[in-house]
Structures are given as structure tokens and as C-alpha cells.
DRENDO-1510 file (C-alpha; in Angstrom, 1 decimal, always signed):
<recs>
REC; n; res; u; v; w
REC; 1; UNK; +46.9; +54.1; +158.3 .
REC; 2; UNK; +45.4; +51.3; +155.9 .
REC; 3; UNK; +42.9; +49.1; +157.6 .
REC; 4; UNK; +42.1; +45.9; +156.4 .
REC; 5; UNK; +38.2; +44.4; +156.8 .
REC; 6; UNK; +36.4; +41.0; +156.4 .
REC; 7; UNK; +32.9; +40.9; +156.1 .
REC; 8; UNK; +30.1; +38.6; +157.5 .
REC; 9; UNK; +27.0; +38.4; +155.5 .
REC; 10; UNK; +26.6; +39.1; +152.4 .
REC; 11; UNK; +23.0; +39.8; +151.5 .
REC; 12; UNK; +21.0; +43.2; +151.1 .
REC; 13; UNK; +23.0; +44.8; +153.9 .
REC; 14; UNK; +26.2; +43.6; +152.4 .
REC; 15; UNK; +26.1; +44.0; +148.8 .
REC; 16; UNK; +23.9; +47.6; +148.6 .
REC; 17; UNK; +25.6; +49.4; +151.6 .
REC; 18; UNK; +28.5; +48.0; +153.4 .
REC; 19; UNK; +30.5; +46.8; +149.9 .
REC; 20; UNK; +29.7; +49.9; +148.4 .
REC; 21; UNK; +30.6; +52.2; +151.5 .
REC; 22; UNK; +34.3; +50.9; +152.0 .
REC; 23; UNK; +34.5; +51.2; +148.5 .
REC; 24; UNK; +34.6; +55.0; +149.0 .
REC; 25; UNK; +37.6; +55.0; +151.3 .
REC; 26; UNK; +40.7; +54.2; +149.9 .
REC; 27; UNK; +42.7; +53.3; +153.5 .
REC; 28; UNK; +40.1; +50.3; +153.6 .
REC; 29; UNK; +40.9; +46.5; +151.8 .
REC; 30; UNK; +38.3; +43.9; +152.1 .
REC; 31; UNK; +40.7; +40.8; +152.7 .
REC; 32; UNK; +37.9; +38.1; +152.8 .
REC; 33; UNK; +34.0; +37.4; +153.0 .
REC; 34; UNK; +31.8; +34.9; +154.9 .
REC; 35; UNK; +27.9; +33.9; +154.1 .
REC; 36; UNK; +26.9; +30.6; +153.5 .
REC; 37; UNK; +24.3; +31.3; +150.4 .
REC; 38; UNK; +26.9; +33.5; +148.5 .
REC; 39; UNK; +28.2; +32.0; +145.7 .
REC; 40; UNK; +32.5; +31.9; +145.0 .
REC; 41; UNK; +33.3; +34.1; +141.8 .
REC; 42; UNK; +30.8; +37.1; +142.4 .
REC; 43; UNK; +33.2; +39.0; +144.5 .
REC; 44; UNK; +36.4; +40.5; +144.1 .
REC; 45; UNK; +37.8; +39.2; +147.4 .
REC; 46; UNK; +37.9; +35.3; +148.7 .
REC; 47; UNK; +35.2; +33.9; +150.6 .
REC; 48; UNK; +35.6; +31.5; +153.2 .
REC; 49; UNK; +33.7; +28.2; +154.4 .
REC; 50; UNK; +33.3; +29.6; +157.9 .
REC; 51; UNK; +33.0; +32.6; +160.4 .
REC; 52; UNK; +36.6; +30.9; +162.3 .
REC; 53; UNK; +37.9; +30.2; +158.8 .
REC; 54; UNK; +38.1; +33.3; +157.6 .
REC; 55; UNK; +39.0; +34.9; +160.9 .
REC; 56; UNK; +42.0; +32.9; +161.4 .
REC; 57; UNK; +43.1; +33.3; +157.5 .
REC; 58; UNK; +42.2; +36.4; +156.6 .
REC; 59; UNK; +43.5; +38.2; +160.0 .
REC; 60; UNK; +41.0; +41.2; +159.1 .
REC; 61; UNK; +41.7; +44.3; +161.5 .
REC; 62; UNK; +37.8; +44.9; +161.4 .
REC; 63; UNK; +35.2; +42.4; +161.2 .
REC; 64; UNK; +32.3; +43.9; +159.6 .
REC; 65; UNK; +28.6; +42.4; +160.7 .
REC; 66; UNK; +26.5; +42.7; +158.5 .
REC; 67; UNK; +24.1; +39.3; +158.6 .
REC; 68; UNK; +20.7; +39.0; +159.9 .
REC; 69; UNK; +20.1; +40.2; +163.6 .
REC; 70; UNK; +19.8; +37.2; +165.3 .
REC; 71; UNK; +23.8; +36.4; +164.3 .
REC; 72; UNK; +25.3; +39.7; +165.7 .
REC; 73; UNK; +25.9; +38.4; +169.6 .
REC; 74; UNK; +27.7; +35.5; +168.4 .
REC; 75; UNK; +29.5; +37.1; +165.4 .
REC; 76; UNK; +30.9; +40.0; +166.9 .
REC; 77; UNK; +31.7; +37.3; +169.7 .
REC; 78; UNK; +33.6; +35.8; +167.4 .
REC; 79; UNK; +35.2; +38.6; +166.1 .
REC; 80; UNK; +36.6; +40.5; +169.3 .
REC; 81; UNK; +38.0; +37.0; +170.4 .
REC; 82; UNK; +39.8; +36.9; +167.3 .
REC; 83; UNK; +41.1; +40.6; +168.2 .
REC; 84; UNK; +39.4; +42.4; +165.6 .
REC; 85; UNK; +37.9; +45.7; +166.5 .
REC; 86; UNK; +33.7; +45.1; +165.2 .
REC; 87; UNK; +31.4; +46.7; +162.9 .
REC; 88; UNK; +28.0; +46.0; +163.8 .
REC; 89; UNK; +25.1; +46.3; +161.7 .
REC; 90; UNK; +21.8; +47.6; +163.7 .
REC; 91; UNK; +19.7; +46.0; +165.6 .
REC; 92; UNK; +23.4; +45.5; +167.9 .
REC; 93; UNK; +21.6; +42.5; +169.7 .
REC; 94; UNK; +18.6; +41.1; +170.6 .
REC; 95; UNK; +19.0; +41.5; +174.1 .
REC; 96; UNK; +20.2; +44.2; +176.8 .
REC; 97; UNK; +22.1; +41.1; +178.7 .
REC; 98; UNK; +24.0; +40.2; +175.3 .
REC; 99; UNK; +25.2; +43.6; +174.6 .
REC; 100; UNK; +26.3; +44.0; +178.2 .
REC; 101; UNK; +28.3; +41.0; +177.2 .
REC; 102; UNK; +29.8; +42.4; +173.8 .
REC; 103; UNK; +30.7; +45.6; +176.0 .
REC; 104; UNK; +32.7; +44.0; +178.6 .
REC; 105; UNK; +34.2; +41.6; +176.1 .
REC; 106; UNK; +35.3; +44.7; +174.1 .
REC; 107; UNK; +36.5; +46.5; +177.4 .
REC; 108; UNK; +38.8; +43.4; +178.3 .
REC; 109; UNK; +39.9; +42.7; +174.7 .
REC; 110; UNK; +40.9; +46.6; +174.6 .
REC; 111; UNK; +39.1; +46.7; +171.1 .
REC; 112; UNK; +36.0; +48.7; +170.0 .
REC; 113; UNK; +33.0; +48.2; +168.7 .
REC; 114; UNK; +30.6; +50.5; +166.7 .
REC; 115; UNK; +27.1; +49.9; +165.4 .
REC; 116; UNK; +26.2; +51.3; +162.2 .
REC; 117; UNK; +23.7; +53.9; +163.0 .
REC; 118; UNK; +24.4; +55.5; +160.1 .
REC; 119; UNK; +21.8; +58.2; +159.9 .
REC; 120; UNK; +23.4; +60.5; +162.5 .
REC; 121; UNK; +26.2; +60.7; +159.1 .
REC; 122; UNK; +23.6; +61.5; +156.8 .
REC; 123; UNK; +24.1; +65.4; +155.3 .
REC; 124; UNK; +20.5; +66.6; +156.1 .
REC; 125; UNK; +21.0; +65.1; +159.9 .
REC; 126; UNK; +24.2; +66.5; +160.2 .
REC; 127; UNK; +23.3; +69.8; +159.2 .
REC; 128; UNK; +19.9; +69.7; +161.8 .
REC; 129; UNK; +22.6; +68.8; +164.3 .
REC; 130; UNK; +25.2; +71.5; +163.5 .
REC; 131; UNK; +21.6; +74.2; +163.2 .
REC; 132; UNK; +20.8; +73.5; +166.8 .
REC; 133; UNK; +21.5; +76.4; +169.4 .
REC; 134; UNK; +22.5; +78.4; +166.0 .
REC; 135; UNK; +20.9; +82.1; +165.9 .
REC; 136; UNK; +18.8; +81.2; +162.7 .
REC; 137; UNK; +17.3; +77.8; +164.6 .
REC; 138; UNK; +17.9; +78.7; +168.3 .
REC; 139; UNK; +17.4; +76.3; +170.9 .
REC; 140; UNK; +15.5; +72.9; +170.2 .
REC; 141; UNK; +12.2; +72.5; +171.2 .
REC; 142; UNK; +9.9; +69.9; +169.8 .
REC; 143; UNK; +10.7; +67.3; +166.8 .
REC; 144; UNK; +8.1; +65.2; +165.1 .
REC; 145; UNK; +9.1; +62.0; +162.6 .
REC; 146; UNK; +6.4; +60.6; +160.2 .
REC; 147; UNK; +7.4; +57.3; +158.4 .
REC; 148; UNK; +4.5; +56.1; +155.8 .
REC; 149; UNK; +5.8; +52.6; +154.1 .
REC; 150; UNK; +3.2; +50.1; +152.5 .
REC; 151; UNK; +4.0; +46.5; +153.3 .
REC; 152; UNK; +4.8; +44.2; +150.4 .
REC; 153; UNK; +5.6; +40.8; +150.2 .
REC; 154; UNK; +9.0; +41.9; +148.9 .
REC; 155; UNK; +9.8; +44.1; +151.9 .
REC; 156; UNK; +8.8; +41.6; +154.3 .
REC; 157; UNK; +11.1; +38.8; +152.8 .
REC; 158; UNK; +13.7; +37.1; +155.5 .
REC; 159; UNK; +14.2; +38.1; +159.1 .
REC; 160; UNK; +12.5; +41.3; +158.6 .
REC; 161; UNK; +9.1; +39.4; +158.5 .
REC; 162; UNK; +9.9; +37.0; +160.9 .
REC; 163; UNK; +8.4; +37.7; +164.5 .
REC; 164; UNK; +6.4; +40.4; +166.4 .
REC; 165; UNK; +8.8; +42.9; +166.7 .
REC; 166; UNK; +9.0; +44.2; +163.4 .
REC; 167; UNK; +8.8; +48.3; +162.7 .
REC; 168; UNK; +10.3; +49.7; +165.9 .
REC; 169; UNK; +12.9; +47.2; +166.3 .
REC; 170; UNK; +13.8; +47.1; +162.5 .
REC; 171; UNK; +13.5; +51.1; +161.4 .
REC; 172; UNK; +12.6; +52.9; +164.5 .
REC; 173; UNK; +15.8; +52.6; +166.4 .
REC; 174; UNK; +17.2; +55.0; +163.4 .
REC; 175; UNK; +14.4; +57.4; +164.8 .
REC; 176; UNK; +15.2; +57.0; +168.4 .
REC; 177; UNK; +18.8; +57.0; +167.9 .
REC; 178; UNK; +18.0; +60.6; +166.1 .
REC; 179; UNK; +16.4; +62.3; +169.0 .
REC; 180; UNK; +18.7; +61.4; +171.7 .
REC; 181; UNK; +21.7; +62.5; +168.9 .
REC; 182; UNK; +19.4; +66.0; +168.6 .
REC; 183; UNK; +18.6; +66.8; +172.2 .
REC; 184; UNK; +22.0; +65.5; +173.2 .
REC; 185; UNK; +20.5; +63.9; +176.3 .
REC; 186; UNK; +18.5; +60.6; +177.0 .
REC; 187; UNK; +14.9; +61.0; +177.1 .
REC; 188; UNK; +12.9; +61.0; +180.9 .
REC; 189; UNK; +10.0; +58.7; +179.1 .
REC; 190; UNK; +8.7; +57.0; +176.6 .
REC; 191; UNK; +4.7; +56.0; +175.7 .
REC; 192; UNK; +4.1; +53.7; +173.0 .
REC; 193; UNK; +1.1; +52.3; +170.9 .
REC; 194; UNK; +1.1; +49.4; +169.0 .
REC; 195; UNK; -2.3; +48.7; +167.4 .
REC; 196; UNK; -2.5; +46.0; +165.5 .
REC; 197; UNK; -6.2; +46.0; +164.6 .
REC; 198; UNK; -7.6; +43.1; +163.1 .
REC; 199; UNK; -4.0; +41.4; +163.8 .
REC; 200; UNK; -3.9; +40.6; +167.3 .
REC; 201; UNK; -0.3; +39.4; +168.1 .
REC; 202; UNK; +0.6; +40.0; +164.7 .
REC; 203; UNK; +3.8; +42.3; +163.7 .
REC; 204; UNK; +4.1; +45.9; +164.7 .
REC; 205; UNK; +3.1; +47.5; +161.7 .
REC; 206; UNK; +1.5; +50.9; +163.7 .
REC; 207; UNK; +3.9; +52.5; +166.0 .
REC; 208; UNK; +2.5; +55.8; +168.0 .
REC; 209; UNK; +5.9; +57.1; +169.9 .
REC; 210; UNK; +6.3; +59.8; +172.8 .
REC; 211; UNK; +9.8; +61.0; +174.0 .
REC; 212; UNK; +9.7; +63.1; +177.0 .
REC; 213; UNK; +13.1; +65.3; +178.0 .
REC; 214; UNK; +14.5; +67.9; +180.3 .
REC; 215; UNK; +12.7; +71.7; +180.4 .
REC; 216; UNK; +9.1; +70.1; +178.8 .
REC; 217; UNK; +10.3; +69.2; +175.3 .
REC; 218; UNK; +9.5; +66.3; +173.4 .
REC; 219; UNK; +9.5; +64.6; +170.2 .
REC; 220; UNK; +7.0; +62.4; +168.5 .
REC; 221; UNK; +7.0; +59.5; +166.2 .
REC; 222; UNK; +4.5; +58.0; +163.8 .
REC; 223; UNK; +5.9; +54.8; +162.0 .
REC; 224; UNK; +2.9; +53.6; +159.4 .
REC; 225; UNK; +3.4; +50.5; +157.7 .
REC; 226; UNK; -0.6; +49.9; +157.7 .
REC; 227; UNK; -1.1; +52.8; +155.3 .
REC; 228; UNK; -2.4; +52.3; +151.5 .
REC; 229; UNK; -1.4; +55.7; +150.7 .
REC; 230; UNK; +2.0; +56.9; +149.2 .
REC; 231; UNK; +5.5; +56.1; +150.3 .
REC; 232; UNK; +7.4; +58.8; +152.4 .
REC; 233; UNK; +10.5; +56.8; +153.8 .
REC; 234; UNK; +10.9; +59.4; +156.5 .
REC; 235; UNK; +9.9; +63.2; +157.1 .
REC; 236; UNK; +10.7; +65.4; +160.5 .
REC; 237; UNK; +10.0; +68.7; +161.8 .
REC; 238; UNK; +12.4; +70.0; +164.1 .
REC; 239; UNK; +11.2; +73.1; +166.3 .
REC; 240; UNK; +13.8; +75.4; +167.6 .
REC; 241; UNK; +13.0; +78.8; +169.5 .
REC; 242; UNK; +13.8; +80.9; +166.2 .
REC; 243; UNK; +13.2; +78.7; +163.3 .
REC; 244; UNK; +11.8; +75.2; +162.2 .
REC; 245; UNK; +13.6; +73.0; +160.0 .
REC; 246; UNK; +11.8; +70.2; +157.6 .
REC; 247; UNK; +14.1; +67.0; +156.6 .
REC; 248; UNK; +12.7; +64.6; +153.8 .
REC; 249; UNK; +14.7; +61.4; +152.9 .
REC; 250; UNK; +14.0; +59.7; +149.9 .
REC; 251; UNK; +14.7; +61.5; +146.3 .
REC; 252; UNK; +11.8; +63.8; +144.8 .
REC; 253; UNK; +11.1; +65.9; +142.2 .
REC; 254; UNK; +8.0; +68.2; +142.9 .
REC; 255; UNK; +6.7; +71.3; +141.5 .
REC; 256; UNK; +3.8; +73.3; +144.0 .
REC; 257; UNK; +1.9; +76.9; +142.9 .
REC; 258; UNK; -0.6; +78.5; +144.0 .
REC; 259; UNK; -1.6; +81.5; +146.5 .
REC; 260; UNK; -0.7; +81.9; +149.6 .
REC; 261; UNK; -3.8; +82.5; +152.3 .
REC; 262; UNK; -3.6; +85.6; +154.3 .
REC; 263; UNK; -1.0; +87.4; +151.8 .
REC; 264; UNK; -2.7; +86.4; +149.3 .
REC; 265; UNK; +0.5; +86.1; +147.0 .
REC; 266; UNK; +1.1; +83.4; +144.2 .
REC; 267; UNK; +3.8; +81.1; +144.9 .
REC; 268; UNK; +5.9; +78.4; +142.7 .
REC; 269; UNK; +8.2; +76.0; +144.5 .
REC; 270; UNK; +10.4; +73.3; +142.9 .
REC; 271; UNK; +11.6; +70.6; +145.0 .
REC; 272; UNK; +14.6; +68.4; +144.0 .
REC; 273; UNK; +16.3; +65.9; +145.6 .
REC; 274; UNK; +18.4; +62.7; +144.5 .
REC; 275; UNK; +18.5; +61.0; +148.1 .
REC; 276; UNK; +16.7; +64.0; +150.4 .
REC; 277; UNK; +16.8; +67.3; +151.5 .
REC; 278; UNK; +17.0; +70.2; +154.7 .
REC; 279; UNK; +15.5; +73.1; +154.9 .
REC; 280; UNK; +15.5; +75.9; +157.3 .
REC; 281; UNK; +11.8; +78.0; +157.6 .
REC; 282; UNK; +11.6; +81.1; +159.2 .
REC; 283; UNK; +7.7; +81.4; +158.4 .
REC; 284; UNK; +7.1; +80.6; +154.6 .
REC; 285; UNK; +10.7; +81.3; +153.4 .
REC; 286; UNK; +13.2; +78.9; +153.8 .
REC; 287; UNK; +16.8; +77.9; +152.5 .
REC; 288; UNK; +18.1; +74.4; +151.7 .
REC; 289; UNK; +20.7; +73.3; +154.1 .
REC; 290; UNK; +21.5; +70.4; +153.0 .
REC; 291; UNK; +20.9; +68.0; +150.1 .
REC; 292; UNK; +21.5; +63.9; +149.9 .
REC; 293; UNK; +23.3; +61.8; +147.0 .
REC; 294; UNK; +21.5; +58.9; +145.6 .
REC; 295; UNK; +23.3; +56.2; +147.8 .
REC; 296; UNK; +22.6; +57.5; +150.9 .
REC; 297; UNK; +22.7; +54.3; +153.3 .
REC; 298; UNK; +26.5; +53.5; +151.2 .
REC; 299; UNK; +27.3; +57.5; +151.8 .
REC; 300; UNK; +26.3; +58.0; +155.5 .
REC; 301; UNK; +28.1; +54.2; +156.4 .
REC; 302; UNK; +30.7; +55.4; +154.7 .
REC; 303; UNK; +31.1; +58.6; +156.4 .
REC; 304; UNK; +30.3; +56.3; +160.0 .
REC; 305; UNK; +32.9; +54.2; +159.2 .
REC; 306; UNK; +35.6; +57.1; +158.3 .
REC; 307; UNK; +34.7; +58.6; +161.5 .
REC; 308; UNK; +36.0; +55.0; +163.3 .
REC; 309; UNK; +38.8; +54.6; +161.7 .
REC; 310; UNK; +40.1; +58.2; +162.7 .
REC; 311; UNK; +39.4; +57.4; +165.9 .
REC; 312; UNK; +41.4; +54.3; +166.0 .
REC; 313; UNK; +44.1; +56.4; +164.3 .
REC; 314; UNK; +44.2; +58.8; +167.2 .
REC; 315; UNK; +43.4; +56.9; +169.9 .
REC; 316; UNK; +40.0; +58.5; +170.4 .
REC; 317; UNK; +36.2; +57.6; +171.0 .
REC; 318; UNK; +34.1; +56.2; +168.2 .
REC; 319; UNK; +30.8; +57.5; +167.6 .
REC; 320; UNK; +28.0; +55.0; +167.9 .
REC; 321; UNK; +30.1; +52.9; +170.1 .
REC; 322; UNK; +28.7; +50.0; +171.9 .
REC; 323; UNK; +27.8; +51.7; +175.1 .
REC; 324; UNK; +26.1; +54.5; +173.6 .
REC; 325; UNK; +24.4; +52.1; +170.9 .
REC; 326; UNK; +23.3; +49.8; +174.1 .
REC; 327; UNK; +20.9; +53.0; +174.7 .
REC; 328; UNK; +18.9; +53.2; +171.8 .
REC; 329; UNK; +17.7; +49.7; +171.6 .
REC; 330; UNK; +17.1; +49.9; +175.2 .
REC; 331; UNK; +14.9; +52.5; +173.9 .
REC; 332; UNK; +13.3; +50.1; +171.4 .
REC; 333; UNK; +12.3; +47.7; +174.0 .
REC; 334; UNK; +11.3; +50.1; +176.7 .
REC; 335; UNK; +8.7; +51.2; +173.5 .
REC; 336; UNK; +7.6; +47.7; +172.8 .
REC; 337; UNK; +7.0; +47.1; +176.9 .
REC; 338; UNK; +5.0; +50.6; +177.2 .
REC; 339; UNK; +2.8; +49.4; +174.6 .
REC; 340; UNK; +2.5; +45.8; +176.2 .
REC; 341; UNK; +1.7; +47.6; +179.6 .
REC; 342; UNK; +0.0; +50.2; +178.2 .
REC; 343; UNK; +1.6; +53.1; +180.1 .
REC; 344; UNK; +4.5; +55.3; +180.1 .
REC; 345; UNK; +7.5; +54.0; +180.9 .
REC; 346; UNK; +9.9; +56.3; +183.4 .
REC; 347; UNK; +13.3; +56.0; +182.4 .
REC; 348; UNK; +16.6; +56.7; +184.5 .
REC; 349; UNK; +17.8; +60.2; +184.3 .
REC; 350; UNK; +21.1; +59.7; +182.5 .
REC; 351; UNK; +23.7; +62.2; +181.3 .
REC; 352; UNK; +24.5; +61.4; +177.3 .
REC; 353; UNK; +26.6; +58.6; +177.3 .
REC; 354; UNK; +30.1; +58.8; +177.5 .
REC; 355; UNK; +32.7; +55.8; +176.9 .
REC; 356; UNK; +34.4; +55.3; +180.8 .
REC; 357; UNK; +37.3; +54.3; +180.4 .
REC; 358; UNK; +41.0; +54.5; +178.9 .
REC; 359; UNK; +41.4; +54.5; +175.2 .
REC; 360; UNK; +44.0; +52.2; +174.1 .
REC; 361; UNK; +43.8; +49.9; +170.7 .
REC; 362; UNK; +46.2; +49.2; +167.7 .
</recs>
């Protein structure tokens, strides 16, 4: 079934992933766009003066949300009163009490909405989540996530240098989203640190993270935007009971010889990647499990957003719905009040979310 989509915002978000993603799937026409800086002639769709405007024009059967965080309540307000199922760039809101309002809005409009957390849809994550409880990886035990990012005036343009809440909120949700999608359960605690050095009640630009869950495993996250060193957008380690498997996103081309301690024998690895890479280790030897395209926010949206429109197709569940989306930012801002308490926070033993209720939607 062909879907038609209108699209509010048009800046980074817009143009370099969402625009690009729908290009991929044919079933999808853009029937209108919405931001007040873009300009009329630089896109092959109309745009429209207004939010309501285009809403009550266009009659999109998805609004897509793609503006800066602080418009999402009200936008995808807009756009399930207007009957249109919602496509919700991340942060989803800035607030637990306005998500629990999108929810039951959604609930009584019978129409869904999904927040793009698009990296459970990216090949090396999907292949780490298809590895676990395999005989080569074996159960999961431990994961660790290093994210080393210099700060620049460029990356801190707009809303993503505005306020106090700036790393976790902004990049580590993708992270903490990730281990609850890996151990398939929500976590029993979080610990946080924030320091901020000689920045007091500056942005978070250090984040120390500890995930606690069921039978004594956990995961750990280092998010360093204070660093001066070289960029590595993000690189885990996932420990299973029979192998270990290494994820880097962010293309490379690397070439490593030497010898081998113990052994003693001479080595000579080339490492390739457009967009990032998997690879399973069982000790030094490994296999590549999966391999990224250049494009990989536009590919993994992409593949998010053919996985919701299947869904309305068959009348089934979204992935990263609203409920289960709800989770991972309360994540974010149990971390940011750990690290204002400066303890670990218990959180409420919950099953993995499930949606509760009767699926019905054109």
C-alpha cells in the first residue's frame, strides 16, 4: 500500500536523513513540507506557511517530525489530531508527562507513533542482535560503548548547544536504547557521572554510564566530548559466553602488522569500512559480520521506517513505538538525576515493553 508523508523541519535532520531515507522506498510520496527558514523552490514537493496549513492541505498519512526537540510535543500533537499516524525524530519529548500525553492521544486517536531510533536498523546492530544466544556468541554478558567526539563550534550550532543537557540527552539515548534492544530487558539501575570540570553547570560534555540487569550483567558507557584526541563516533564490545563481538561506526580504512605477544607470530590486518563494521572474535581470529554503507543514518531510517509501514500494512506492532521509546529517555533522565544526586538510581523491574492494547489503524 502507498503511503503518502509530510514533513516538519527541514534542517540537518530533514535534508541529510529523513529526505534521503523515503527516497529509498518507493511505496512513500512526500506530499508537502513545513519549516519556517526553508526557502520555496529548493524542494521537489510544496511547502506550506504553517504546521495546520499543510496538515489540512496536504492530508499526509504520516507526519514526519523532524524539527528541533523542543517542537516534537506540540508537532506530533498536531499531527495525531489531524489523524495522521507520527514519525518522531529522537529526543521524543522533553518530558515523561508529555510523552504520557502523546501516548494516550495516540491510544484514543487509534493511530501510532514511532520514534526514529534508528540504530537498532543499522546492519552491524542488527547482526549483534541476531548473534546473541547463537553458538559462535552464546549468551550476552557484558557490553561496553566508547564515544570520543571533539566539540567544535560547528557541532554545537542550534539546539544542540543550547542548555545543560547536551551529550546524554542528544547521542546517548541511541546508546541506551542499544542495551535495552541487546539484553531484551530494562535495566535494574543506572549510575551516572557528569564531570564538568572547570565548567560548573556547563553542558554535559563527560558522561560515565552504568547499566545494571538480571543474573549480574551490565554494560558500560563512556561518552567523551572533552577529549583532544581523534574522532571515534562510536565503538562497542559485546561479551557473550562463547565469543566477543567489536562494532565500529564511522568509515575507515586501516592497515595494522606486527607480532603477536605470546605466539610470537607476525600479523597484517586491513580494516575497511564505508559507514562501519562487525566482527565476531573468538580469541585473535575473527570474521566480519556485517559491514555499513556510506549513508548510514538515511539507510538505517530507512529501514526503521519500512519496518512501520509493514506494520500498518498488517495491522501489527511498530518497533520503536511510543511506549517502548517513552523508556529510553526515561533512561536519559534517570542518568542526568544519578549524576545530580550522585548515586545509583534503582529502577522498576519491568518486563521489555510490550504495546497493551488492540491494534487497529488504516
Amino acid at each position: 500500500m502507498n503511503r503518502t508523508i509530510a514533513i516538519a523541519g527541514l534542517g540537518v535532520a530533514g535534508r541529510t536523513i529523513h529526505l534521503p531515507a523515503y527516497s529509498r522506498l518507493p511505496s512513500v510520496r512526500i506530499v508537502g513540507g513545513f519549516d519556517p527558514a526553508a526557502r520555496a523552490g529548493g524542494f521537489p514537493f510544496p511547502l506550506f506557511p504553517s504546521l495546520q496549513a499543510m496538515l489540512e492541505q496536504a492530508k499526509p498519512d504520516i507526519l514526519a517530525v523532524a524539527s528541533p526537540p523542543d517542537l516534537h510535543f506540540e508537532q506530533a500533537r498536531q499531527g495525531l489530531l489531524a489523524g495522521c499516524h507520527v514519525f518522531c525524530e529522537k529526543p521524543f519529548t522533553a518530558a515523561l508527562e508529555e510523552a504520557d500525553e502523546l501516548i494516550e492521544l495516540s491510544q484514543k486517536s487509534g493511530r501510532w507513533l514511532v520514534v526514529n531510533q534508528e540504530f537498532r536498523f543499522m546492519e552491524t546492530n542488527v547482526a549483534v542482535k541476531q548473534s546473541i544466544g547463537s553458538v559462535e556468541f552464546g549468551d550476552l554478558l557484558f557490553l561496553s560503548a566508547h564515544q570520543t567526539f571533539p566539540v567544535s563550534d560547528a557541532s554545537e550550532v542550534g539546539w544542540r548547544g543550547q542548555g545543560t543537557q547536551r551529550t546524554c540527552r542528544e547521542f546517548g539515548i541511541h546508546v541506551l536504547d542499544l542495551c535495552r534492544f541487546f539484553f531484551d530487558e530494562e535495566p535494574r539501575s543506572i549510575r551516572a557521572r557528569m564531570p564538568r570540570g572547570r565548567n560548573a553547570g556547563g553542558p554535559d560534555h563527560l558522561d560515565l554510564i552504568e547499566l545494571s540487569f538480571s543474573g549480574d550483567r551490565a554494560a558500560q558507557i563512556i561518552l567523551d566530548r572533552i577529549t583532544r584526541g581523534p574522532h571515534r563516533y562510536l565503538d562497542m564490545r559485546i561479551d557473550g559466553s562463547e565469543g566477543t563481538i567489536e562494532t565500529s561506526l564511522g568509515g575507515r580504512l586501516a592497515l595494522h602488522a606486527g607480532i603477536r605477544g605470546g605466539a610470537r607470530k607476525p600479523f597484517l590486518n586491513i580494516d575497511f569500512s564505508r559507514g562501519g563494521r562487525a566482527r565476531l572474535y573468538h580469541g585473535e581470529r575473527f570474521k566480519t559480520i556485517a559491514s555499513e554503507p556510506s549513508g548510514i543514518f538515511a539507510h538505517a531510517t530507512a529501514g526503521l521506517f519500512r519496518a512501520f509501514i509493514d506494520a500498518l500494512d498488517n495491522n501489527a506492532v511498530p518497533p520503536c513505538h511510543a511506549e517502548d521509546a517513552r523508556r529510553s529517555l526515561a533512561l536519559v533522565l534517570a542518568a542526568y538525576e544519578s549524576d545530580a544526586k550522585k548515586l545509583a538510581i534503582e529502577l522498576p523491574n519491568e518486563k521489555k515493553s510490550e504495546y497493551p492494547r488492540n491494534v487497529t489503524h488504516p
